[in-house]
C-alpha positions in Angstrom: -146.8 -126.6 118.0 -143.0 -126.7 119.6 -142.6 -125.4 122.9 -139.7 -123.0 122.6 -138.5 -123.3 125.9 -138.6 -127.0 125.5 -135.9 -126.2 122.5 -133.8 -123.6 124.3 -133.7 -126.5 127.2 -133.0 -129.6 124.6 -130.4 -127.1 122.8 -129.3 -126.3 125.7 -128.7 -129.2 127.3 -126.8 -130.5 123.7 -124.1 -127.9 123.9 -123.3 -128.4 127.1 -122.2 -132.1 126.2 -118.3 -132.3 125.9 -118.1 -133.8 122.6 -120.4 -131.3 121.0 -118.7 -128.1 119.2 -122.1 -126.3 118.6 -125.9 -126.2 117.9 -127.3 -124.9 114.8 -131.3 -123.5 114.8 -132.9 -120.6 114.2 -133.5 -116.5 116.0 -135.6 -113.9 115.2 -134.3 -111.9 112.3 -134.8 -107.8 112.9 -137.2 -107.1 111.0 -140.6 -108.5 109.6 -140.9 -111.9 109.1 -137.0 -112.7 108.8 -135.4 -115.3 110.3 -131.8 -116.3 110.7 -129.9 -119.3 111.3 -128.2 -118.9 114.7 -125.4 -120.8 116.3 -125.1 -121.7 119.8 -121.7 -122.0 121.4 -122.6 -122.1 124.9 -126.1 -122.8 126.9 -126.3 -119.0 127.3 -125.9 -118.5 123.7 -129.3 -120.9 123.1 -131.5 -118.8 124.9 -132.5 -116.9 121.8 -133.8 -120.1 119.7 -137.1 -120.3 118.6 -139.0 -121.8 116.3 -142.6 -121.0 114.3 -144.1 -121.7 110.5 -141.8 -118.9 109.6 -138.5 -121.3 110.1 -138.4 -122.3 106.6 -134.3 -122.3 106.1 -132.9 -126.1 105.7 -129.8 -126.0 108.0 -129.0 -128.7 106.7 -126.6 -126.7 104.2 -124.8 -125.2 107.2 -122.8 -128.1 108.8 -121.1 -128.5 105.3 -120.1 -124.6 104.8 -119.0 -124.1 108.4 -116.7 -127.4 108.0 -115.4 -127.2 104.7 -113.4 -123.9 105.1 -109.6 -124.6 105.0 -108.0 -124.6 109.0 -105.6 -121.3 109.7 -102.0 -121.9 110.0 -101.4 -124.1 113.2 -104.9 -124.9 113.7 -105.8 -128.0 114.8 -109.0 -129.7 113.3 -112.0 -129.6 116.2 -113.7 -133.6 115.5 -116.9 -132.3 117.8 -120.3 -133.1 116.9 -122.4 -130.5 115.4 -125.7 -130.6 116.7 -128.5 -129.3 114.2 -132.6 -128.8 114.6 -134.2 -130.3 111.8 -137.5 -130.8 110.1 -138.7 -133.5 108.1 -137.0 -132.5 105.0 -134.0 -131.1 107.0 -133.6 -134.4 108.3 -133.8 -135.8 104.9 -130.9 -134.0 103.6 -129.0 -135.0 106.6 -129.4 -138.8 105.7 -128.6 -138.1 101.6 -125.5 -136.1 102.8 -124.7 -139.6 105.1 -125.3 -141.5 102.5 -122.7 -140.1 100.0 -119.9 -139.8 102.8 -120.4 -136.0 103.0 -120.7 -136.8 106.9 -120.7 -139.3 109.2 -123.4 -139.9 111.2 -121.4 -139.5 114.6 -120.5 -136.1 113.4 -123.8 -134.9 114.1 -126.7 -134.4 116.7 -130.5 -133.8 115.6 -133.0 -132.4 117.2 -136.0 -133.1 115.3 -139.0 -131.0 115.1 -142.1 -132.4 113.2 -143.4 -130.1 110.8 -146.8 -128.7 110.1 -145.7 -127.0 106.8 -143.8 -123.8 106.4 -145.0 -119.9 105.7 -143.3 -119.4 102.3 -141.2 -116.2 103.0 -142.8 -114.7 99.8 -146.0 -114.9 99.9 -146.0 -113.3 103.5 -143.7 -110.4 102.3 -146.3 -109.7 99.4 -149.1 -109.9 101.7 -148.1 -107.8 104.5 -144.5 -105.7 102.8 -142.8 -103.4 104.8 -143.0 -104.5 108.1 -140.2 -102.7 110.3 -140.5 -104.7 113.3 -140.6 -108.7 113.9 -144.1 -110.3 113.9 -144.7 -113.3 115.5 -146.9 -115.9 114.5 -148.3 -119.2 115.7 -150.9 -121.6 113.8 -154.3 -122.1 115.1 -157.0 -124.0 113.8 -156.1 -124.2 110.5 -155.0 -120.8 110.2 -151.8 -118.5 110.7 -152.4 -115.9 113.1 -150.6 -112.8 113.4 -149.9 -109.9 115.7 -149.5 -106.5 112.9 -149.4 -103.2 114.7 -151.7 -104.3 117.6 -154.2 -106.3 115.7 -154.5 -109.7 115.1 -154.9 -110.9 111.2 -155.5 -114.2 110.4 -155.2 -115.9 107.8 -156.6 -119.3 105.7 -153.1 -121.5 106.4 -153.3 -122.7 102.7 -152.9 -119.0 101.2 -149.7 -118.9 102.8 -148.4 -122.5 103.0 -145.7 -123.4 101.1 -146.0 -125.0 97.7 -143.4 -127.9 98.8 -145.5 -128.5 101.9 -148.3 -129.3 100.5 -146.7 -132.4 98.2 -144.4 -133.6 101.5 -144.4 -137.2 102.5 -142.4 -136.5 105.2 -143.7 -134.0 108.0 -141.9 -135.7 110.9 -138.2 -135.7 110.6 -136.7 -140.2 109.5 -134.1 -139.4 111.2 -133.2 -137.4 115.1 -131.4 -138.3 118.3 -134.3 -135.8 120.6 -138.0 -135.2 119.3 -139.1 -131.7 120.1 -143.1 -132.3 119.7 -145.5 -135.0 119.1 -145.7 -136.6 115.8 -147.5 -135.4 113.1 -150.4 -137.5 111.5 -149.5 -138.1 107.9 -151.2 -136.8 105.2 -152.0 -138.1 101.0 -150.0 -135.5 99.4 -150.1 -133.4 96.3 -147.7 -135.1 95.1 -147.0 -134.2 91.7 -149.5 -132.0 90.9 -147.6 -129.2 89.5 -145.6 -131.7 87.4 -148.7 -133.6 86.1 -150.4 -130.1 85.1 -147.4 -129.2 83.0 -147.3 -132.7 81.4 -151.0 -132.4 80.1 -149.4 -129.7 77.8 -148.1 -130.2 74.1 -144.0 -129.8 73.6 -144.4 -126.5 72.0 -146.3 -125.1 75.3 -144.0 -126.7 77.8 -141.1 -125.5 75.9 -142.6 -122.1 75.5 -143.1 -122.3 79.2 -139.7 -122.9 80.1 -138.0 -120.5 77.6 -140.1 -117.6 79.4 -138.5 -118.5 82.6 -135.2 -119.6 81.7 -134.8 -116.6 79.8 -135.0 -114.6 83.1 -132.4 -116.8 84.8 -129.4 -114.4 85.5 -127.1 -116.5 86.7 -126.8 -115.8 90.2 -126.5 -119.2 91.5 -128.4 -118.5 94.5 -130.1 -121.7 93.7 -126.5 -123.5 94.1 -125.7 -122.0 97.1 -129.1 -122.6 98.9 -129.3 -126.2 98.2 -128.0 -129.0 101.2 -127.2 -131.3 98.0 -124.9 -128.9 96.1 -121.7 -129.3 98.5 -119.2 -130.0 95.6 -116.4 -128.2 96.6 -115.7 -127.1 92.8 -118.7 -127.2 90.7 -119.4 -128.0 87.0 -120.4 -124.6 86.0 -117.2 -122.7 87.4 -114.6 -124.9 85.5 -113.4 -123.1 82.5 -111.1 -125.9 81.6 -113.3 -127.6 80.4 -115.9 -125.5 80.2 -119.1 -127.1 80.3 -121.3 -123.7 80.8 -120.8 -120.8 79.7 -120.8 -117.9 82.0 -122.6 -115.8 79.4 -126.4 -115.0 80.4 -128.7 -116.3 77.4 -131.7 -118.3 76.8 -129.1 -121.6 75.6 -126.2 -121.0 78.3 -129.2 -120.3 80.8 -131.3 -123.8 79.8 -127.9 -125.4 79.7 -127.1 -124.6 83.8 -130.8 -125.3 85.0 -131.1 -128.9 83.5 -127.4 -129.9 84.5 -128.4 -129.1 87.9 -131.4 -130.7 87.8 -129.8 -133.7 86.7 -127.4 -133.6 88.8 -130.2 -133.8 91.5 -131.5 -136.9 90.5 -132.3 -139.3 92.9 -131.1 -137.0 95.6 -133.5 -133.8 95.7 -135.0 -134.3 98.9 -137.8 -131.2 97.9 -137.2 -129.1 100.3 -137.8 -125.9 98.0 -134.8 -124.0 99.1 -133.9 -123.1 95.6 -136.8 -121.7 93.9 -137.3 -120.1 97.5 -133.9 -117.9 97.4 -134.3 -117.8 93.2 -134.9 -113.4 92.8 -136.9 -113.8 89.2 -139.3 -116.8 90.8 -138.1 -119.6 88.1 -140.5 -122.9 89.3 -137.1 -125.0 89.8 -139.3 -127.5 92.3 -141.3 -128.4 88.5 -138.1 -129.6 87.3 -136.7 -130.9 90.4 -140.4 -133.3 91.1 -140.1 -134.0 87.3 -137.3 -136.2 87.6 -138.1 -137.3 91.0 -141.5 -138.7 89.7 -139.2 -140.5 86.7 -137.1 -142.1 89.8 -139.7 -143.2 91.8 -141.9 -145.0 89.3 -138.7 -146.5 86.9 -136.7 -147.4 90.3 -138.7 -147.3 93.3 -136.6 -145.0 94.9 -136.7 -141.8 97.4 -133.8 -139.9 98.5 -133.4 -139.3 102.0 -134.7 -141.8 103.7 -132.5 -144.5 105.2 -129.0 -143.7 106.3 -127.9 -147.5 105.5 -129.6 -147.5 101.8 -126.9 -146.6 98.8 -127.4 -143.4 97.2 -129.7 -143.5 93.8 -126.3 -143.5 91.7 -124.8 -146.1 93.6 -127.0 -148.7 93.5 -127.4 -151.6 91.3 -130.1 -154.5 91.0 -129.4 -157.3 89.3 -133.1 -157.9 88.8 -133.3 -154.5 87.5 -135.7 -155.0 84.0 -133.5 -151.8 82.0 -136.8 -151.0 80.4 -135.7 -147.9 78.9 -132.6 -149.6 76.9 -133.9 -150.0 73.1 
């Protein structure tokens, strides 16, 4: 479990440094079992950082949206480090980003957290709805414990866990400048065991399966926004000219924006689960997103997010490469 006032003192400690702008983590939300991605400007600002299982937000995403934003008239460009807590997939996304020159790695600090796994926000919500105040809660021997109006509930960690903890390869962060924590033993993964399940079916049922969902898709793009890998500054499905999506809401149009996205994650998903997280009508994006990262890792032998020196997926050639799948 992280010491908080070993983060607050790390974080701290970062944004005091001269060449760093300011430190992105997490605070309390106001209510229930929110939590919000604060930033710390000064070391009194980083007094309210915390982190629990309930810190399940990538950060990853905000370096990118913070940055990206045109400067006002007259204002010069601040070439500060940002300094970021991440967790093992946090960290991931950090190195892909690197990778494809969406940063440097000078522009950025991490203080890396290894992770136990991550309360999926709705699953607790259903479980215990309408809370009005903030609950705390810490893991304990194999179980989340809770403080709920006085009394303590605990619960069995795996009826809460997230689904994309539970196929991670990657609890402890590849890549950090501080370790907050000890390191956490790895574990044989589900994998793909969602993807396998759906592959054991016919065609018809997989394509029934997907038409049920897709057909609740409305568009909202929350999936896009919440994603570290989607940092286009203009994407695909906003271009009307030309217009490679339409923007009316149907099964086709619908089908048409879920696979382009997937595909445009290839090789670079690094299963995080941020968009079928913030998704409203629950579509199982992470099924297609492990789909096609099983494809890459078994034709290619490749994982995203791992080395800041290795090419990106799309960028890589092998000469030795046997192009199986060319008839």
């Amino acid at each position: 479990m992280v010491e908080n006032k070993e983060l607050i003192k790390v974080i701290e400690e970062t944004v005091s440094r001269e060449d760093v702008k300011y430190v992105i983590g997490y605070k309390r939300g106001t209510y229930g079992f929110q939590i919000k991605p604060a930033f710390a400007y000064s070391a009194e600002t980083a007094k309210e950082f915390f982190y629990s299982p309930l810190c399940s937000k990538n950060l990853a995403i905000y370096p990118l949206l913070e940055e990206k934003l045109p400067l006002r008239r007259g204002e010069e460009e601040d070439k500060r480090k940002i300094g970021i807590v991440v967790k093992g997939c946090d960290s991931r996304a950090i190195i892909q980003i690197i990778q494809e020159k969406g940063l440097e790695r000078e522009d950025v600090v991490l203080i890396g957290i290894p992770c136990k796994g991550v309360i999926e926000p709705k699953k607790i919500e259903s479980r215990f709805p309408r809370q009005s105040k903030f609950v705390e809660v810490e893991e304990k021997d194999g179980n989340y414990v809770f403080e709920i109006d006085g009394k303590s509930q605990v619960i069995p960690k795996g009826e809460l866990l997230s689904d994309v903890c539970k196929s991670c390869e990657y609890p402890n962060p590849p890549l950090y400048d501080v370790l907050i924590g000890e390191i956490e033993e790895e574990f044989e993964p589900e994998q793909f065991s969602r993807v396998d399940e759906l592959a054991e079916k016919s065609l018809e049922e997989r394509w029934a399966y997907w038409e049920k969902h897709f057909q609740n898709c409305i568009r909202c793009y929350a999936c896009r926004e919440a994603c570290p890998l989607c940092y286009c500054k203009t994407c695909m499905a906003d271009l009307l000219d030309p217009q490679w999506v339409r923007r009316s809401v149907n099964l086709s149009e619908n089908t048409a924006w879920n696979v382009m996205r997937a595909f445009h994650l290839a090789g670079r998903c690094i299963s995080c689960g941020e968009c079928e997280r913030s998704c409203p009508v629950n579509i199982p994006l992470m099924e297609l997103n492990k789909f096609i990262e099983k494809e890459v890792k078994e034709m290619f032998n490749y994982t995203s997010g791992i080395d800041v020196e290795e090419k990106p997926f799309l960028g890589s050639f092998r000469p030795d490469d046997p192009e199986d799948f060319i008839k």
